[in-house]
N, C-alpha and C positions, 0 to 999 in steps of 0.2 A: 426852246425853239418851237415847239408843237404840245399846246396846250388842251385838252381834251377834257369837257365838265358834264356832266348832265347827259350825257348820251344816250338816246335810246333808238331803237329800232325793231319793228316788229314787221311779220309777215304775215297777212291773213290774222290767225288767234293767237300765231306763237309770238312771245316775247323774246327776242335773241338779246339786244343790248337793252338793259333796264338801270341808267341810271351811270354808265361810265365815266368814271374821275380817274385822269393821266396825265403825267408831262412828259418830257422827254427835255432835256436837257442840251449845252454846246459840247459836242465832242462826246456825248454819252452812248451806252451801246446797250439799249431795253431790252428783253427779252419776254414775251407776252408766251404762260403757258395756259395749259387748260384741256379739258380733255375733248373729244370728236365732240362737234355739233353745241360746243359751248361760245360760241361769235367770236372767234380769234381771226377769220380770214373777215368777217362782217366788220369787225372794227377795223382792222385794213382797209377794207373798199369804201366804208365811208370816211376814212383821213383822206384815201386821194380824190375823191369825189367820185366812185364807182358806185355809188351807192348814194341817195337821198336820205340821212338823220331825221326818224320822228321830228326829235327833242333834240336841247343841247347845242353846245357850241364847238367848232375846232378852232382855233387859234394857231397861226403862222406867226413867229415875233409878236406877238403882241395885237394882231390883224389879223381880220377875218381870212381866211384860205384862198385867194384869188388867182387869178391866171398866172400868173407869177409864178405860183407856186412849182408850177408843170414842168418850168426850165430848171428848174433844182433839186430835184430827183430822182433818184434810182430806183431800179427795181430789180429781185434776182425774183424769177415763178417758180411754183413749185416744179415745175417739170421744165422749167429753162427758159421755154415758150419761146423756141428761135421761130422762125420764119424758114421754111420747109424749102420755100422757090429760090432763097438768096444765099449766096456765097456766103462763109463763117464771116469773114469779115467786113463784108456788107452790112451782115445782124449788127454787129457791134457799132460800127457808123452808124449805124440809122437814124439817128437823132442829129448826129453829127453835118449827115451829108445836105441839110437843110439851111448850115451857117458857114460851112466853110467849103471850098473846092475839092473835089474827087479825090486830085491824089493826096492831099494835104489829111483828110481824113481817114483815107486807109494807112497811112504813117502813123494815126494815133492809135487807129485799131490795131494794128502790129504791134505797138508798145502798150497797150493793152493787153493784148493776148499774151504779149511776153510775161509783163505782170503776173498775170496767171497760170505761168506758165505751161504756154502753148506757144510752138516756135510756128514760124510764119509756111510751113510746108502746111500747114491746116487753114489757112488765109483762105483761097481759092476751092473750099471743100465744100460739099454741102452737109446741113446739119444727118441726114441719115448715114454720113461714112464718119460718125463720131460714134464712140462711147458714151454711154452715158453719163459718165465722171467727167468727160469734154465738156459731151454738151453744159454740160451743171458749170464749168470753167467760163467756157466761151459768154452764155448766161452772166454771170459775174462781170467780166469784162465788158458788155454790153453796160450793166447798170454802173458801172465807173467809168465810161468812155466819156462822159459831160462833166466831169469833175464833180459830180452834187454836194449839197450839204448835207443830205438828208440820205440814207439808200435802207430801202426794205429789204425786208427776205422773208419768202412765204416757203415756211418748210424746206430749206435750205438743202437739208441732207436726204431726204423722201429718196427711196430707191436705191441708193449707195451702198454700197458695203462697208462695214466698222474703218478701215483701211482709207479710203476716200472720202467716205464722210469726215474723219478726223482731217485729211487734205484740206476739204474746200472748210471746216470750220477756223482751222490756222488761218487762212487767208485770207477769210473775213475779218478773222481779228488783227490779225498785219494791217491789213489793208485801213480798217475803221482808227488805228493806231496813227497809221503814217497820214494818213489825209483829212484828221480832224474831223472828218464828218460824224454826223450825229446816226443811231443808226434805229432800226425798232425791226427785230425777229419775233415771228409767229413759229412755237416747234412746240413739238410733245418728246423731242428727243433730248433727255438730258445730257447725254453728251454734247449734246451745243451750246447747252447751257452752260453749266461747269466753261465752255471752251471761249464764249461768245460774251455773255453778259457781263453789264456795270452791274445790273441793278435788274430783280427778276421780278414780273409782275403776274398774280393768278387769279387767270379769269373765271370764276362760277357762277352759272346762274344770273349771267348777265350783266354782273360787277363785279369790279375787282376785289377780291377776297382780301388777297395778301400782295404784300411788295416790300424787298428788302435788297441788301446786296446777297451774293451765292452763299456766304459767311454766317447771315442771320436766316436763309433757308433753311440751311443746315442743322440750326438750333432754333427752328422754330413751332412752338407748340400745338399749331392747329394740324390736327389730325389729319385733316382728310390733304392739305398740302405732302405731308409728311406722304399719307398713300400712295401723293400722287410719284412726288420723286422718287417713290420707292419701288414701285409697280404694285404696290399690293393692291389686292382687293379690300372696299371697308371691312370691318367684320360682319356687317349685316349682310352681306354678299358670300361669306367664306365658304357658306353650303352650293353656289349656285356651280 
C-alpha cells in the first residue's frame, strides 16, 4: 500500500534519512525501531506530508501520495494530542463532524470509545479529567473513528506503565486484526514490538539496517540489532 524508496532528508549539515528503502503491505502491521535521534518520527512526517523529502519517492497504491491520501488515515501521537478546549468525544469526531451530522457522529464516537473501552460517562469530559492511559484510549479511538486504511502510531506506549502499555498494545493488535487496515508503529519499546509487529524494521544511520518478522529478530546476527533488542550497551561503550 505505502511504498517508500530513496528517501532522504537532511536538516542544515545533519543527514537524518540517507537513502530509505520501505513497503508496507494490505493488512500488515510494521513496526520502525531505532534508537533517539535516528529519523523514526522524520520518516513519519514525511509519509504524511509533515515534512518535505530531499530525495525519493513515497508511493500510495502504486501513486504518488495525493490529497486522497488525508481521508484515509490514522493517527495515535505520542502523547495523544487531544484537543484541550473539546469534549472527549468531540476529539474523536473531529474528522467526522465535517461529513456527517452532529448527532450521527457522536454515535460513532461512542462506539469508538466503546471499542477502546471507554464507556460514554467520559463522552462529555474534557481531556485534563482523564488519565493518562484514557487519554492514550480516547487518542486511539479518534484515529479509528474514519475507518482508515492506513493508521500510525508514534510511540504508542511513551509514559504508561508495563500494565497499560501492554492494554493499549492488545488493542492495537485487535483492532489492526479486525479492521484489515495496514498499520506502520515508530517505538523503541520492545514490548510492542513482540505485541504489535508483522514484520520489524531497523532504522541506523539513516537506512534501514535490518527487517525481518519478530521470529528472524530473534535469530538474527547483526550485533548491534541484537544490542538493540536487548538493551545492552555495544562493547565499545561497556566502560562509559
Amino acid at each position: 500500500m505505502i511504498e517508500v524508496r530513496g528517501l532522504a532528508k537532511r536538516f542544515g549539515d545533519k543527514t537524518v534519512l540517507d537513502g530509505v528503502d520501505l513497503t508496507l503491505g494490505q493488512g500488515e502491521s510494521l513496526v520502525v525501531i531505532g534508537g533517539s535521534g535516528t529519523g523514526k518520527s522524520v520518516l513519519l512526517r514525511c509519509i504524511l506530508g509533515l515534512e518535505r523529502a530531499d530525495a525519493g519517492s513515497i508511493m500510495w497504491n502504486g501513486a504518488p501520495i495525493g490529497p486522497d491520501f488525508m481521508d484515509r488515515f490514522g493517527m495515535l501521537f505520542q502523547n495523544a494530542a487531544l484537543f484541550d478546549s473539546l469534549p472527549i468525544w468531540r476529539n474523536v469526531a473531529f474528522r467526522l463532524l465535517r461529513r456527517m451530522p452532529r448527532a450521527q457522529a457522536r454515535q460513532v464516537a461512542l462506539a469508538k470509545l466503546a471499542r477502546v473501552g471507554l464507556g460514554p460517562e467520559v463522552a462529555d469530559l474534557y481531556p485534563a479529567a482523564l488519565s493518562g492511559g484514557m487519554r492514550k484510549r480516547a487518542g486511539l479511538a479518534r484515529a479509528i473513528a474514519a475507518d482508515p486504511q492506513v493508521i500510525f502510531f508514534d510511540e504508542p506506549t511513551t509514559g504508561l506503565d508495563p500494565i497499560r502499555a501492554a492494554s493499549i498494545n492488545r488493542l492495537i493488535r485487535e483492532i489492526v486484526d479486525e479492521t484489515g487496515a495496514s498499520a506502520i508503529t515508530i517505538t523503541h519499546d520492545m514490548g510492542s514490538v513482540r505485541a504489535i509487529a508483522d514484520r520489524v524494521a531497523l532504522l541506523d544511520q539513516g537506512r534501514i539496517r535490518w527487517q525481518g518478522t519478530v521470529v528472524q529478530m530473534d535469530a538474527a546476527a547483526d550485533s548491534y540489532l541484537q544490542d538493540f533488542i536487548h538493551g545492552r550497551a555495544p562493547q565499545s561503550q561497556s566502560g562509559v
